[in-house]
C-alpha positions, 0 to 999 in steps of 0.5 A: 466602874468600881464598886466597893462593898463594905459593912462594919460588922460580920454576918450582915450580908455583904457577900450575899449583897455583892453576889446578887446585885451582881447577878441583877445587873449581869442579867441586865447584859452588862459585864460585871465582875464580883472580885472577893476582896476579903482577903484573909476570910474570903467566901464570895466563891461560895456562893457561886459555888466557886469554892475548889476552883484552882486558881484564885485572886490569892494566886495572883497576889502569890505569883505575879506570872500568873494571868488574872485571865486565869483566876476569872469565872463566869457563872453559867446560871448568872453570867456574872464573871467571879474572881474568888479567893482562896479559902486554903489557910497555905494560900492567904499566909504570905500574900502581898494585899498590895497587888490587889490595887494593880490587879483591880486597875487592870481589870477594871477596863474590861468591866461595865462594872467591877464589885469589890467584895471588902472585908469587915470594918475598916478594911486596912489592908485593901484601904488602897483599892478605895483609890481606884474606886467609884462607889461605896455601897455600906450594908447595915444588917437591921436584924440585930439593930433594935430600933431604940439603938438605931442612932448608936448604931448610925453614929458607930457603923455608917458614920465611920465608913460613910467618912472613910468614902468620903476620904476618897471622893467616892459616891455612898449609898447604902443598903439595909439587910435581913429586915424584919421590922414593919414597913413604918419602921423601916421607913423611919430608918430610910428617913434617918440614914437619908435626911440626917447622914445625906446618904441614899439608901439604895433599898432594903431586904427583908429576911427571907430563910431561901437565902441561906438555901440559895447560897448552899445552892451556889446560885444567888437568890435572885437567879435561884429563887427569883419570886421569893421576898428577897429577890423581888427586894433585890431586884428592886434595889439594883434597878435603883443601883442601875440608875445611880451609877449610870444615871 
């Protein structure tokens, strides 16, 4: 099952996303790995603290002799299994992003669940791992999307990559991130994504400055500080993840 995670805007949380739904369902038991497919700013082995390690999802797509065994980490605090990128400018000059789609359909077999950490916007270069996916999971961050602007920002962000999912068949769902509005707000958002986009919001995370803390720890905030605001959300977010892909 592969999973990709997309959002139209920097900053909104996708890594922290991916690295901590993987983490929920990895502590489930299933086998899960979180690959870093923002190719050319990747920072999902941060927040494993999987930054230095010698070989990286940018070796594979460098060298085709190189075992994607080689590339793959299993985080002792979380278990889930990481394939990082490289953050060396030397490794992401020259790469070929077509590999990454035979890469993911090799790997994808020896995964309950694959997490595919997408670059910002329309994700142009990795468009073709859209194929071999399953799912598509769009993160909006809420913080910086005042309630007045919600049907602008729907119409310029979750509609255009809601569209692209749909190009390829994929199942959406969506997830609200670093939210700071009342409840009865919230759900008048939940309401609008869901009954005017048809498209289920997973859960919503509110703001919670342990974040930024566990990420410098390496370790995601649902392992690192598990009763904090947005663990328990995401916890609560993953079980509904856990039902939507496995029923």
């Amino acid at each position: 099952m592969v999973l990709i995670v997309v959002t139209g805007r920097g900053g909104a949380g996708k890594t922290t996303t991916v690295a901590n739904l993987s983490t929920f369902l990895a502590m489930r038991e299933y086998r899960v790995l979180a690959v870093d497919g923002d190719l050319y700013l990747p920072n999902l082995g941060f927040h494993f603290a999987l930054d230095t390690v010698k070989y990286t999802l940018h070796s594979l797509l460098k060298n085709p002799d190189v075992d994607p065994e080689w590339a793959i980490y299993r985080h002792p605090q979380t278990g889930v299994y990481v394939l990082p990128g490289s953050t060396r400018l030397q490794d992401v000059l020259g790469i070929s992003p077509k590999r990454l789609v035979r890469i993911l359909d090799e790997l994808k077999y020896k995964f309950g669940v694959v997490f595919v950490d997408s670059p910002t916007g329309i994700p142009f270069d990795t468009l073709p791992t859209f194929e071999i996916a399953n799912y598509q999971l769009i993160v909006i961050e809420i913080e910086r999307s005042p309630i007045y602007s919600f049907e602008t920002m729907v119409e310029n962000e979750i509609e255009k990559l809601k569209a692209l999912g749909e190009r390829y068949g994929l199942n959406i769902g969506v997830v609200l991130n670093k939210v700071r509005e009342s409840e009865d707000v919230v759900e008048k958002i939940v309401e609008t994504v869901e009954e005017d986009l048809g498209v289920p919001v997973i859960g919503w995370i509110p703001f919670d400055n342990r974040v930024p803390e566990s990420i410098n720890a390496g370790v995601p905030i649902v392992k690192y500080s598990p009763k904090s605001d947005a663990a328990i959300a995401f916890r609560e977010a993953g079980e509904v993840l856990e039902g939507w892909i496995f029923g």
